[in-house]
Each structure stands twice: as structure tokens, then as C-alpha cells.
C-alpha positions in Angstrom: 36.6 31.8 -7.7 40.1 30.7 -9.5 40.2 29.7 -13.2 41.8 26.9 -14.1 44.6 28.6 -16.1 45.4 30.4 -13.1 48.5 28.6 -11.9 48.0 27.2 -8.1 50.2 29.0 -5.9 49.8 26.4 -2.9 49.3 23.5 -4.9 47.8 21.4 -2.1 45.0 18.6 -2.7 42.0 20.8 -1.5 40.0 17.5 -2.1 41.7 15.9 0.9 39.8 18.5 3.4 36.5 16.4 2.8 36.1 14.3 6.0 36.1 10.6 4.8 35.5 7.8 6.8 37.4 5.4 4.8 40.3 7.2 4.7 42.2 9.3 2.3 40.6 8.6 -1.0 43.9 10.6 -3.3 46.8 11.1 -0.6 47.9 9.7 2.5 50.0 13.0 4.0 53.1 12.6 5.8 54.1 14.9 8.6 56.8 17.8 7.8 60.0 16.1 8.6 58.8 13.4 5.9 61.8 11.4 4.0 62.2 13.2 0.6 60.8 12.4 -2.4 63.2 9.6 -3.3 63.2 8.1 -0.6 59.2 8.1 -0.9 59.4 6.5 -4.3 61.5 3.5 -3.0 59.2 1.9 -0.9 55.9 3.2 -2.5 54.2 0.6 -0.5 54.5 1.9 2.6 54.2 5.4 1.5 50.9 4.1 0.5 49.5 3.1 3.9 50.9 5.6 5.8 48.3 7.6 8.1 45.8 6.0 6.2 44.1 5.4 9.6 43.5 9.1 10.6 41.2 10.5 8.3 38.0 10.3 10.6 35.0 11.8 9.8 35.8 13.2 13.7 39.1 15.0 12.4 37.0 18.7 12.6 40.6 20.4 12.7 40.6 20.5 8.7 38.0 22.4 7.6 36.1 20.9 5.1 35.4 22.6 1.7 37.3 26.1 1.2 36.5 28.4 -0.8 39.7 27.0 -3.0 38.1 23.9 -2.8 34.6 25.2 -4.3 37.2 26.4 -7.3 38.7 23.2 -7.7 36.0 21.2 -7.5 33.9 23.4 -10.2 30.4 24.2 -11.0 29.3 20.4 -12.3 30.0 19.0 -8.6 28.6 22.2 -6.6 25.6 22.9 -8.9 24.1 19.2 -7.5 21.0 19.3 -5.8 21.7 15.6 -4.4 24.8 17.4 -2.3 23.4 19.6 -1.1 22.2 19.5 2.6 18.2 20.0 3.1 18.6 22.6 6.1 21.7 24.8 5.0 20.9 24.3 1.1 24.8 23.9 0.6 27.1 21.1 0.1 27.0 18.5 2.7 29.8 18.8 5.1 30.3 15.5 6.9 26.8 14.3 6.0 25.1 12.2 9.0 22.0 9.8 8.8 19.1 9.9 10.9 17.2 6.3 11.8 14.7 7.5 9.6 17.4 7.4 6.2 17.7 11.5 6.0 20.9 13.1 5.7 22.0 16.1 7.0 25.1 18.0 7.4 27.1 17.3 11.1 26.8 21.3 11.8 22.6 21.3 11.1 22.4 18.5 13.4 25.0 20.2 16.1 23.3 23.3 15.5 19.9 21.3 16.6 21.4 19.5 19.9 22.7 22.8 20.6 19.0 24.3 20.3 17.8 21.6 22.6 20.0 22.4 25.1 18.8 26.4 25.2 15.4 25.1 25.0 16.0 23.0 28.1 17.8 25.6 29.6 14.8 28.0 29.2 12.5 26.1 30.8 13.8 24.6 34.2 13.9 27.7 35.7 10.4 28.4 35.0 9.2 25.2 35.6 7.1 25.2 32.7 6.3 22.4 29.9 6.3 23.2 26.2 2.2 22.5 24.8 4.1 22.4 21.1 7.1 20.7 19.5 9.0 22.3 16.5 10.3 20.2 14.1 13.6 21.4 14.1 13.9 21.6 18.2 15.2 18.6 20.2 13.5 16.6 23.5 14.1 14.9 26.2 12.3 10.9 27.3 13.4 10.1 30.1 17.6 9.4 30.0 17.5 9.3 26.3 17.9 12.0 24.2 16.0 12.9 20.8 15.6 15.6 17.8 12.9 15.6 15.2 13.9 14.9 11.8 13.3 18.3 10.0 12.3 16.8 6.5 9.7 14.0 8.5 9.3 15.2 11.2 9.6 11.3 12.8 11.5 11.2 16.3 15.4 10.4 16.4 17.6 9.1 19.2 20.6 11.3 19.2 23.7 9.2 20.4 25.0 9.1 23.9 28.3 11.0 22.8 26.2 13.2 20.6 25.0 13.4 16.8 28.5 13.4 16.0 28.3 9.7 16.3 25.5 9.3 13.9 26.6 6.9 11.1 28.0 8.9 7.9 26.0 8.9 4.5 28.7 6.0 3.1 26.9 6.1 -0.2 26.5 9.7 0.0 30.2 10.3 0.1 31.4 8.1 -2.5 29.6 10.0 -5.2 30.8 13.2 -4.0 34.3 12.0 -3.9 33.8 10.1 -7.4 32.2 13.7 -8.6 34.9 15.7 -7.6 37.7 13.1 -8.8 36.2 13.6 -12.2 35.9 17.1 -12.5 38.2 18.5 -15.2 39.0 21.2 -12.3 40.0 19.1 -9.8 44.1 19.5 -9.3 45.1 16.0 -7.8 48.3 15.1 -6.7 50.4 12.1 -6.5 49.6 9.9 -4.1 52.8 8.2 -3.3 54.9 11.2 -3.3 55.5 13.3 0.1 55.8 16.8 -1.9 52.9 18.9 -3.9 54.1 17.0 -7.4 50.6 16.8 -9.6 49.3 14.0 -10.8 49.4 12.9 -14.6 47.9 9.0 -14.7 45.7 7.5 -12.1 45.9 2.9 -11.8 42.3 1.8 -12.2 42.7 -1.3 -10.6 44.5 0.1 -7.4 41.9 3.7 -7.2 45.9 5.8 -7.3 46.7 8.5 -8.9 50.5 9.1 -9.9 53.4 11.4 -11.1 55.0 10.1 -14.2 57.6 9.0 -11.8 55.8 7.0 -9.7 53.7 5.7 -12.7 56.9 3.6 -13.9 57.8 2.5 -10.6 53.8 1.0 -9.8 54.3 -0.2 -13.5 57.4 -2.5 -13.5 56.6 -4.3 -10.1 54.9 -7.7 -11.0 51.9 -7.3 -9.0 50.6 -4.7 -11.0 52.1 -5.5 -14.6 48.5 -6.1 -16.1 46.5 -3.1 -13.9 45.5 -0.7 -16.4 46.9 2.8 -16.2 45.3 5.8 -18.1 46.3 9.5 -18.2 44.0 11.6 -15.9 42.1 12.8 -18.7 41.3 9.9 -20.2 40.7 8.2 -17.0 38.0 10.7 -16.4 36.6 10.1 -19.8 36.4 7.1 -19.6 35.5 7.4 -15.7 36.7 6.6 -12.6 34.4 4.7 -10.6 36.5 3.0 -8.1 38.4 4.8 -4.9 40.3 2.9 -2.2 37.4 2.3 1.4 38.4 1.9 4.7 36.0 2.1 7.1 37.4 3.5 10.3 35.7 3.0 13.6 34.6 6.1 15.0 35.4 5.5 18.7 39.2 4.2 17.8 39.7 6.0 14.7 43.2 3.9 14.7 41.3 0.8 14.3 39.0 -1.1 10.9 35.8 -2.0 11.3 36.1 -6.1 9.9 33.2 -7.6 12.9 30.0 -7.5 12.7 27.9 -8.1 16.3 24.6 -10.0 15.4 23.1 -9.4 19.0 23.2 -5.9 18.2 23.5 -5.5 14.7 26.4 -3.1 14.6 30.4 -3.1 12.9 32.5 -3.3 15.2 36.1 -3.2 15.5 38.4 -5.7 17.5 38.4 -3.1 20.1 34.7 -2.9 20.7 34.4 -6.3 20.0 36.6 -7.0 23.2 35.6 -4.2 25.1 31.2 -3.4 25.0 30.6 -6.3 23.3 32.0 -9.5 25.2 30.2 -12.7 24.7 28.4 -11.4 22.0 28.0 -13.3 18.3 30.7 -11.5 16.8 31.8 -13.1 13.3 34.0 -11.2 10.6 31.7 -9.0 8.1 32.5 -10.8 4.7 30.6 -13.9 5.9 27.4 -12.2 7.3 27.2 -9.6 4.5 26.2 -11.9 2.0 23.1 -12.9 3.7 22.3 -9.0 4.4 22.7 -8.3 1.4 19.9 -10.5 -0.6 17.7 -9.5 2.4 17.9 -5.6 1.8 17.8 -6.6 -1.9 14.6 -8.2 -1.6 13.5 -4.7 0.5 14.6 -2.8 -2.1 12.2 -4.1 -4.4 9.3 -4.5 -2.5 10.1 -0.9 -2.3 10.1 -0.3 -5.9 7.4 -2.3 -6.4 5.4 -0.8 -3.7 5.9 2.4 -4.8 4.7 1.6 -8.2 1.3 0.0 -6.8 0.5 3.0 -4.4 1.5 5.8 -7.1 -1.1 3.6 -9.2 -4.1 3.5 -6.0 -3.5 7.5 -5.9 -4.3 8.3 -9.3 -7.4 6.1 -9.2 -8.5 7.8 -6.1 -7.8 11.0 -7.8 -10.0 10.0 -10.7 -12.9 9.2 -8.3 -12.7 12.1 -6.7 -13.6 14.0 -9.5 -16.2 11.3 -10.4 -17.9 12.3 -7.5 -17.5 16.0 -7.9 -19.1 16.0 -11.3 -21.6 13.3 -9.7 -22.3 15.5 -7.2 -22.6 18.7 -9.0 -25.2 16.6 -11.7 -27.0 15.4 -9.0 -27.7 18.9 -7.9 -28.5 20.3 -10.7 -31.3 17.6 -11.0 -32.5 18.3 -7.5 -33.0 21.7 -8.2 -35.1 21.2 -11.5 -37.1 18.9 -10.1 -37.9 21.2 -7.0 -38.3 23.8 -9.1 -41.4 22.3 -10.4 -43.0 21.7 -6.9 -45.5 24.0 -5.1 -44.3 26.6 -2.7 -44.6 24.4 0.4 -42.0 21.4 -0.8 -39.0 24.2 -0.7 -38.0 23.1 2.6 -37.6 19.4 1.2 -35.5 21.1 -1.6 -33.4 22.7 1.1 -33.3 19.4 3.0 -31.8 18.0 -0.2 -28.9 20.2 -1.0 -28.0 19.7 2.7 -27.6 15.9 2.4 -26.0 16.1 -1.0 -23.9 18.5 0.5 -23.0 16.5 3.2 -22.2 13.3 1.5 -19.6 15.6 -1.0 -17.7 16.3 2.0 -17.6 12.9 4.0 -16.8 11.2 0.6 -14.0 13.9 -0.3 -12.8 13.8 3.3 -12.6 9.5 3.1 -10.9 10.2 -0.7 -8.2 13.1 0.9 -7.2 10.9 4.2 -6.5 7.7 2.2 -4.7 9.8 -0.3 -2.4 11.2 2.9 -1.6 8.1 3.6 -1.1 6.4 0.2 1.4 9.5 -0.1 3.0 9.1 3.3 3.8 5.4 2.3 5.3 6.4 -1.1 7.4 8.7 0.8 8.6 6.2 2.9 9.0 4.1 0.5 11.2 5.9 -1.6 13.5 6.6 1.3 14.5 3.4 1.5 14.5 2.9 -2.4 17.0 5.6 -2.8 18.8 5.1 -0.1 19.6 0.9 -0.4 20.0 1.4 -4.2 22.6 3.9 -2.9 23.9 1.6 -0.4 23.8 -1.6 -2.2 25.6 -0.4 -5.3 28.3 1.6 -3.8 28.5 0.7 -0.4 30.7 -1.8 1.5 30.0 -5.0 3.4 30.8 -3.0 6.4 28.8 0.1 5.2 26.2 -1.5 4.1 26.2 -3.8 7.2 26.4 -0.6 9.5 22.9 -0.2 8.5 21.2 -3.5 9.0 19.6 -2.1 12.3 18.1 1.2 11.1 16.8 -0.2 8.0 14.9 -2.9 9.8 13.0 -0.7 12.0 12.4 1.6 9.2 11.2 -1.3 7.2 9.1 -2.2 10.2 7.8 1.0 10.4 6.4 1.0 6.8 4.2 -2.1 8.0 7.6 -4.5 5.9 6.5 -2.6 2.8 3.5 -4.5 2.5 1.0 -2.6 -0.1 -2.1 -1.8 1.6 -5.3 -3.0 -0.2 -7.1 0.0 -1.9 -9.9 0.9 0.1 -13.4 -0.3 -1.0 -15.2 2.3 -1.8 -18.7 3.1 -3.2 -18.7 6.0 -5.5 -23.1 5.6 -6.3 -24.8 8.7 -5.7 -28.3 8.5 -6.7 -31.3 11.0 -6.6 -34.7 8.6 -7.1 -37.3 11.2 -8.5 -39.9 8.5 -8.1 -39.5 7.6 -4.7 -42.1 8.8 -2.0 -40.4 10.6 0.7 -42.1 8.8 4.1 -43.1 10.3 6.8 -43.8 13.5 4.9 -44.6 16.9 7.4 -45.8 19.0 4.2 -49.5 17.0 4.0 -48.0 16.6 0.4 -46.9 13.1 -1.5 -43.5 14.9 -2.1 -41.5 12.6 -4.8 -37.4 13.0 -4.5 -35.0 10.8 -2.8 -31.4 10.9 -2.2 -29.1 8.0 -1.5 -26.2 6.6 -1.9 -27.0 2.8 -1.8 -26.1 1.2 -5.2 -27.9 -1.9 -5.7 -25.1 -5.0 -5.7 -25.9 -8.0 -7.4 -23.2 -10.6 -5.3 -24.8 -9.1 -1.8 -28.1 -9.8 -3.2 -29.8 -13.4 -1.6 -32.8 -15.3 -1.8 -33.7 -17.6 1.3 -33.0 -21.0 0.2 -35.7 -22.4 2.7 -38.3 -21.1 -0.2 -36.9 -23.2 -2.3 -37.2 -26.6 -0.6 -39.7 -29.5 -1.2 -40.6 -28.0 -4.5 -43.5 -30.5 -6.8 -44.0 -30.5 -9.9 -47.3 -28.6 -10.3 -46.8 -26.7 -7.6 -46.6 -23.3 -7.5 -43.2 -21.7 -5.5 -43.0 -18.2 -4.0 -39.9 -17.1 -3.6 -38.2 -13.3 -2.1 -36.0 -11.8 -3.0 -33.7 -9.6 -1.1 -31.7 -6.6 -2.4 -28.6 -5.0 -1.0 -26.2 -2.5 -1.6 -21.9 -2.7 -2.4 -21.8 -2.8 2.0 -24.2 -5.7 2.5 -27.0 -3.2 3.8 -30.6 -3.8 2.6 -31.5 -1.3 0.4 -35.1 0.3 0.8 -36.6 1.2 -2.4 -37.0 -0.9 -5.4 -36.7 0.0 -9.7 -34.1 -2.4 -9.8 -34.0 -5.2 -13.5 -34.8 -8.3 -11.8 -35.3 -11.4 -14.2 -35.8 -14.6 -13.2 -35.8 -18.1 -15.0 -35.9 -21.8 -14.6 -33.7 -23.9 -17.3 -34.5 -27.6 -17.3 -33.7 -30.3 -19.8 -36.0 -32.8 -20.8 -35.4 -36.0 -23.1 -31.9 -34.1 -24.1 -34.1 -30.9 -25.2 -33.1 -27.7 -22.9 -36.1 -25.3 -22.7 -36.3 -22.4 -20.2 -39.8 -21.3 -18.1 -39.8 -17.6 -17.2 -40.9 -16.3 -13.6 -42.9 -13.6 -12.7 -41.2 -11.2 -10.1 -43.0 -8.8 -8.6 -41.5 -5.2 -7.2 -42.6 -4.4 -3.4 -40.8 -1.1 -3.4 -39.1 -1.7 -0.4 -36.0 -3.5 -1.8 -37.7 -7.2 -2.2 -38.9 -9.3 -4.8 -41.7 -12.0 -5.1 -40.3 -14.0 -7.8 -42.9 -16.9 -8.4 -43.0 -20.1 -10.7 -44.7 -23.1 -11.0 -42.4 -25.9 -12.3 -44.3 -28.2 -14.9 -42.0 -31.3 -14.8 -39.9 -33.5 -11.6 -36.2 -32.9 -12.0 -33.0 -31.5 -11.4 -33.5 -27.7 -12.7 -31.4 -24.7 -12.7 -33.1 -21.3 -11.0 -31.2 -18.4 -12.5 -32.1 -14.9 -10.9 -30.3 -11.5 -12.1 -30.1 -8.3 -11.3 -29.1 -5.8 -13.7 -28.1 -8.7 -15.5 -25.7 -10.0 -12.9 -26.5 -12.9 -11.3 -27.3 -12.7 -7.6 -25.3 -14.8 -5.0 -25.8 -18.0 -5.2 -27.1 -18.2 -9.0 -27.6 -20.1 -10.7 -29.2 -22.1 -8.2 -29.7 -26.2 -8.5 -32.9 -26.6 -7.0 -34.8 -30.5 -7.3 -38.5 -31.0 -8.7 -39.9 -34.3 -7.2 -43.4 -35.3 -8.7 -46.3 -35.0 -7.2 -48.3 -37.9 -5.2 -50.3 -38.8 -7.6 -54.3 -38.6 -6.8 -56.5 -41.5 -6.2 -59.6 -40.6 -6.8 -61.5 -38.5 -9.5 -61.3 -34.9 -10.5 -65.6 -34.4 -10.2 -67.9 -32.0 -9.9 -69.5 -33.4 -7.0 -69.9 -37.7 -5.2 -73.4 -37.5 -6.0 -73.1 -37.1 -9.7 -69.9 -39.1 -9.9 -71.2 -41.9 -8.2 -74.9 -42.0 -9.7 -76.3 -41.0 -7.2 -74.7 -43.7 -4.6 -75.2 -43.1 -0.8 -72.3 -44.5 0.3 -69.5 -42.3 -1.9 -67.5 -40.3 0.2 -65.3 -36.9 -0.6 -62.1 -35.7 0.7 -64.1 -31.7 0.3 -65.6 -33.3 3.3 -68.9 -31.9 1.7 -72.2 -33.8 3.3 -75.1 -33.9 1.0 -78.6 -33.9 3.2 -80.7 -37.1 3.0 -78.4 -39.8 4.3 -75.2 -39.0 1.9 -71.5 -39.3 2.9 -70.4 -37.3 0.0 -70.9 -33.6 -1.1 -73.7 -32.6 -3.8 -73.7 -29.1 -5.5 -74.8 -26.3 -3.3 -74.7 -28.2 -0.2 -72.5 -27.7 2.9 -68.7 -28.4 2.0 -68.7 -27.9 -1.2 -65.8 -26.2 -2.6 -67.9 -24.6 -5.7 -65.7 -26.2 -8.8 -64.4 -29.0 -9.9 -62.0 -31.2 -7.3 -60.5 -34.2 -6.3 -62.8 -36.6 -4.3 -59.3 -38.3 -2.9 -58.3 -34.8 -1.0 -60.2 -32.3 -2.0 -57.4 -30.2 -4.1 -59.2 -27.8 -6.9 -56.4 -28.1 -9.3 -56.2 -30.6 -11.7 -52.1 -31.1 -12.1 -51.5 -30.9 -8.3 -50.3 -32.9 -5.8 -52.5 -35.3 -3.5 -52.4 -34.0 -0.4 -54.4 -36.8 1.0 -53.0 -38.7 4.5 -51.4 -42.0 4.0 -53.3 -42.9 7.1 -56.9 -41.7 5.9 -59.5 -43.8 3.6 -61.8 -43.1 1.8 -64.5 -45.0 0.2 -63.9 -44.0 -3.5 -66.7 -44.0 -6.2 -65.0 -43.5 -9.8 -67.0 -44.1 -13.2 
């Protein structure tokens, strides 16, 4: 490595052996039998442009950094981990993008095709087929060609002319060309002049770096009065940000890329416009960029965003995970003191536990693990494109950026358009119900201990409105109640805080009568009320003290037919004893008497109405509109 007090003996611009697709970024070289230096200086402008066209990224005849370069471009540009190439781990020479946004160095990606062909080459004669597919080999579909990615693994289409024809990392080599021009150890030289004369002043406006003679020429034409000129080193304080892009077409490297084809999303130059893409929707790039632009904008924050929202889903399935671990581990330890306290024949039930426990650790892990894999895989893929469009978008060009319209669509594609997935719904409830009959014991014992992971949920949980039709005042309802777990499956034990109440509001009053419910211990409840007033009445039910689905429901009270007859013991004492009084017990009364008597045939034993029979007092007729009975009342 060369100091930098060490005077250069060939002082030529090692910076200009990068390969460049947008031409030479410090000095457009003139041949050997170039006018001198006068001469040069006297029509700057054409010095300027001249074989500004022939740097092409396929120009492999200059090698491309040195190791003079590596000393003039110093430790601060080499030291970079974002130039350096994944495969060869050194800086990227003529970096090359795969559809799937990875960059790698032209050689890696040569040095794959070539290990394709030898693969292919290796095989025929055998005639046999590869069962396995390295990620760093290439294969064959059909006519096309591909190579795996080796950072992804996904499946790239290598070119028909080869990878060399991959689109170049635009982005990628601006910053290494902006790193390098402002390194302190960078020697540049003047950009107008034909000789090695170093550079003292670079234009900011114009992205050229002068001699002092050239600065006073640039200086006193009109054009570029008011540009602002700086000394190198205060340039490079200050920092130079802007260098001069051309975008060359790699099939006629003579040629600008200024179209843009919208049938096949590609640049094109005025030769391949002509030529491979006749009759196609060709328009100049500065008027569909715009539009391309706010799209991959828009992508780029979905991205971010996207990013943001899975990073946060991963660390709350990371959380539950170990919820369930410790959940798991608690629920063991309970399982074994309780089995602990059993008789001798109840071991295999404690060995039957541990097996299910330890079976729904590992299906529960496995669910947690695989959604994590993919939460990741879509953070990975989305930070591809985040870096790589915040790359392109704030230092590419129209035509760079709209050289990758194509790719980035199917790579947005491909990460389902950057839609965020909705976390998985899962159910973390691991319980172990000590006071729970196992069924269908085979020890002849009543062996308590049950495992499951149902967790009771109160929105799942219904009651069947049917039971809660044609309610009367009076009258007593029945209703059940039907328990279900966080997946909408009946749960089959009970234990569960069920309350249930009816609010009403009478004469502007609100009072509230509380149910009985009644636990069946095989997930349902017999909730039961008897509503005292007609009405429209509110019928709250909760379950843990969340109301079930449904609640608070509006359930209507009508009154009761009224009765028409008398609440008596019996016709013959309510009549006095009259022949002819009739009952609706349908009781008969020996001797000649329609209506029942006190120990006689019919008689219902208590107290009733003589209209229909009915034994309670505040009830409901329930006689037929069509019957009639002769009625006897006091």
C-alpha cells in the first residue's frame, strides 16, 4: 500500500478503472495522439464529451480496482461492508442485480454460469438427473436458463447473452464513486485537460473537477458565472454529492438510454427502440418516470411500514412462546403433585398426562416457530426492497430507476404487494381441571385430572333464542345455555362464572331480578327466571363477566290471559254444594256432580282455577277460547 506523501510516479486517475455505466464520472480520456494541452483548454466543451460514450460496464479490458487503486482510494471506502460483494467478501467489481434485488459482483455470477455449464457437462454423458440443487449451482427449464440466488436462494433467469447483461446496481455505484471522490486519498485529475495535470477545485454545479487553469477558463464563460467552485478540500468537506450520469445502453454502448417501452417495461435506446421493439408504446423516460416514481414510492413505504408491523407480530409471538413454555412447565408440575397423591393403580393416567401435555408443547411450539419463519421471511423481503428503492429513488435516475420498474413489480408481487398478513389467531389456554372426572375410566377408579386446552370464550358463547319466545308474565322460562371455546367448539366440562339477570323498568323505577343458572357439567347452563311484570325487559347473561353473544338480550313480557273463574279448593265447596258447577280439573264428584269434590277422581290435590285447572295463582289461563264452562263463583 502507497502513502499519500509518497509522490505518484504514474499519476493516472486509478478511479477511472471502475466500470461505470454512466460514463466517466472525473475524466473523459483522449487517445495518444490527443491535441495538447492548449489546445484542450480552448474548446473545453468538447473536451468534455469526448468518449463519454465508451465507458460500459462491458469495457472488461480495464481492470477494475488495482492494487494502486485500493491505495488511492484508502481504508474509509474499502473498509465498507455495503461494498463489499456477499460471495467474494471484497469490493464489488461491476456489481450486477438479480430479479430478486441482490447484488453481486459480474465475476461471482460468471463464475456461477460457468459452474452450470460443468455441471451440465457432467451429466449428459451419464444420463443421469441431479436429486439436489445447490444454491450456488445453475439449471436448466426448458430454453431458459437459471442460477439460484446464493443469499435467497429464489430462482433467477440468467439473460440470453449471459449474466453479463444483468442490470448494474445504479444506486450501488453512485455511492462507491461519491465514496471514493471524497476520500482525502483519492488523486483526481483535471477533467478537461488531455495530460496527468491534478486537480485543485472541482464545479458543484457541473460534477468537474479542474486544474487552476481550467478553473478560470469554466469560470469566465457566462454559463457558469454563478456555479459555485470550491477547492477540492473544501469541496469534500463540505461534500460532493453530485457526479455527471449517463446511462449507456449495454447492447450499443455508443448509444443513451432516453425511451422507455411500456409493453415491456424496459429503457431502451433509439436503436432498440427501432430494432426489437417496433410498434411498441415507446415514449421518452422523463414523462413516464414521474408516474413510476410515486408508485415505487408508495412501495417503499408499505415496505417500511410492513416491516415495522411484522417485526412487531414476531416479538409477540416470541412472548407467547415462552408463555406457553412456563405454562406448560406449571402445568406439569401440577400434574405431577396431584398424581403423586393417587393410589398405585392411577400411574398410567399420570403417564397418559405428561404424554398429552407433551404433545400440545410441541404442536403449539411447532405452530409458534412456522409462523415465525414466515413473519421473518416477509421482513426479509421486505427490507430488500426497502433498501434497495430508498437506494434507487434517492440517487438513481429516471432511466435507472425506470430500468427497474419490471423486477420490482414481480418482486412486489411476490411479497403478496406487501400486504401485512393478519397475525395468526391463536389460543395460548392450557388448562389442567383437577376436578373433572376422567370418563370412560379402565382403572375401576373415579380418577380426577383433566387436561385441555379449550378456554372458555364469552363472544362464542349462545343461548337459543327459541327459549326465549312467547314469554308471560308469571311464567316461568327455561333457558340453556351453551358454552364454547376461542375456535367456536363446545367445550365439555363446566366451573365456568355464569350470572344471569333481567333489568326491567317500571313507572320510571329500574330494578333488576336475578336468575338461577344451574351447572350440567358438560359445558351448558339452565339459566331460569320467572318474569313478574308484561314488558319490554333486558336479559343480560355473562360469563366471566363478559357478556355472551348476543347480550344483553331484548326479550318482550306480554301478560298473561287473565282467568275467568275462581282460584278454589274444589266446585263443590265453591259453589255450595251446586250440582250443576263445573271445573276445568275436569274432576267428577260421584252422586250426579259436574264438578270435582276433595278426594274424588280429577282432583288435582290443592288449590286451582275452576276456569282451566292451572294450580298457580299468578299464571296464565290456559283455558280454550272455544271451551265453556258453566262457572260457579261466590
Amino acid at each position: 500500500m502507497r502513502n499519500d506523501t509518497t509522490p505518484f510516479p504514474n499519476p493516472r486517475m486509478d478511479i477511472e478503472r471502475i466500470s461505470y455505466i454512466f460514463g466517466s464520472f472525473t475524466r473523459r480520456r483522449q487517445s495518444v495522439n490527443s491535441p495538447n494541452k492548449k489546445s484542450a483548454r480552448a474548446s473545453p466543451t468538447k473536451t468534455n464529451n469526448h468518449q463519454r460514450s465508451k465507458s460500459s460496464p462491458l469495457d472488461t479490458k480495464r481492470s477494475i480496482i488495482s492494487s494502486r487503486a485500493k491505495s488511492v482510494i484508502g481504508p474509509s471506502f474499502q473498509d465498507g461492508t455495503k461494498f463489499r460483494c456477499p460471495m467474494c467478501k471484497n469490493q464489488f467489481v461491476e456489481p450486477r442485480v438479480l430479479p430478486c434485488l441482490h447484488t453481486f459482483c459480474l465475476k461471482c455470477l460468471e463464475n456461477l454460469e460457468h459452474q452450470k455449464k460443468q455441471f451440465n457437462s457432467a451429466e449428459k454423458p451419464h444420463g443421469r438427473k441431479s436429486h439436489s440443487r445447490n444454491l450456488n449451482s445453475s439449471i436448466d427449464d426448458g430454453s431458459k436458463r437459471y442460477i439460484n440466488c446464493p443469499s435467497c436462494g429464489s430462482r433467477a433467469e440468467i439473460p440470453h447473452n449471459g449474466v453479463r447483461f444483468l442490470p448494474p446496481n445504479y444506486s450501488l455505484q453512485h455511492q462507491m464513486v461519491l465514496a471514493t471522490l471524497n476520500s482525502d486519498s483519492t488523486h483526481l485529475l483535471c477533467d478537461l485537460c488531455s495530460n496527468e495535470v491534478t486537480a485543485t477545485s472541482r464545479c458543484m454545479d457541473c460534477a468537474i473537477s479542474f486544474c487552476p487553469e481550467c478553473e478560470q477558463i469554466h469560470l469566465r464563460q457566462k454559463t457558469s458565472a454563478s456555479h459555485e467552485v470550491l477547492g477540492l478540500d473544501n469541496a469534500r468537506e463540505k461534500g460532493i454529492t453530485k457526479i455527471r450520469k449517463q446511462v449507456m445502453c449495454i447492447q450499443h454502448p455508443e448509444a443513451e438510454l432516453r425511451l422507455f417501452c411500456s409493453t415491456c417495461y424496459q429503457v431502451l435506446c433509439g436503436e432498440c427502440a427501432s430494432l426489437s421493439h417496433r410498434n411498441h408504446m415507446c415514449e421518452p423516460v422523463h414523462k413516464v418516470a414521474k408516474t413510476h416514481i410515486v408508485s415505487l414510492q408508495m412501495a417503499a413505504n408499505k415496505a417500511k411500514a410492513l416491516i415495522e408491523k411484522t417485526a412487531t407480530d414476531t416479538s409477540v409471538l416470541s412472548a407467547t412462546s415462552k408463555k406457553i413454555d412456563v405454562d406448560c412447565s406449571k402445568i406439569q408440575l401440577e400434574i405431577e403433585k396431584f398424581i403423586e397423591d393417587y393410589m398405585k393403580s392411577i400411574e398410567e393416567h399420570k403417564i397418559h398426562l405428561l404424554e398429552q401435555i407433551r404433545q400440545i408443547r410441541e404442536e403449539k411450539i411447532l405452530q409458534i416457530t412456522q409462523e415465525k419463519l414466515r413473519l421473518q421471511k416477509k421482513i426479509r423481503d421486505a427490507r430488500d426492497i426497502s433498501y434497495f428503492l430508498d437506494d434507487l429513488l434517492n440517487e438513481g435516475s429516471d432511466v435507472e430507476i425506470l430500468s427497474f420498474i419490471k423486477p420490482m413489480i414481480n418482486k412486489i408481487e411476490a411479497c403478496d404487494n406487501l400486504e401485512p398478513t393478519p397475525l395468526m389467531k391463536y389460543s395460548d389456554s392450557i388448562q389442567f381441571l383437577s376436578e373433572e372426572v376422567v370418563k370412560d375410566s379402565k382403572s375401576g377408579f373415579s380418577i380426577y385430572g383433566v387436561l385441555t386446552t379449550q378456554s372458555v370464550s364469552a363472544e362464542h358463547c349462545r343461548i337459543d333464542s327459541k327459549d326465549l319466545q312467547n314469554l308471560r308474565a308469571g311464567k316461568k322460562v327455561t333457558a340453556t345455555l351453551e358454552t364454547r371455546d376461542t375456535k367456536d367448539h363446545p367445550l365439555e366440562r363446566g366451573g365456568e362464572n355464569v350470572t344471569a339477570e333481567i333489568q326491567l323498568r317500571v313507572a320510571g323505577v329500574s330494578r333488576s331480578l336475578v336468575s338461577n343458572v344451574s351447572d350440567q357439567r358438560d359445558g351448558t347452563y339452565a339459566i331460569s327466571f320467572v318474569p313478574d311484570v308484561p314488558g319490554k325487559l333486558a336479559f343480560i347473561v355473562k360469563v366471566n363477566g363478559e357478556h355472551i353473544q348476543g347480550s344483553p338480550f331484548p326479550i318482550i313480557v306480554r301478560s298473561c290471559r287473565p282467568h275467568k273463574g275462581a282460584f278454589h279448593c274444589c266446585s263443590f265447596c265453591s259453589s255450595g254444594g251446586s250440582k250443576e258447577a263445573t271445573c276445568g280439573c275436569e274432576g267428577r264428584m260421584p252422586g250426579g256432580y259436574k264438578g270435582c269434590g276433595h278426594g274424588h277422581e280429577g282432583h288435582p290435590g290443592k288449590r286451582h282455577w275452576s276456569c282451566c285447572g292451572n294450580i298457580l295463582e299468578h299464571s296464565e289461563c290456559g283455558r280454550s277460547r272455544s271451551n265453556s264452562h258453566y262457572q260457579f263463583t261466590l
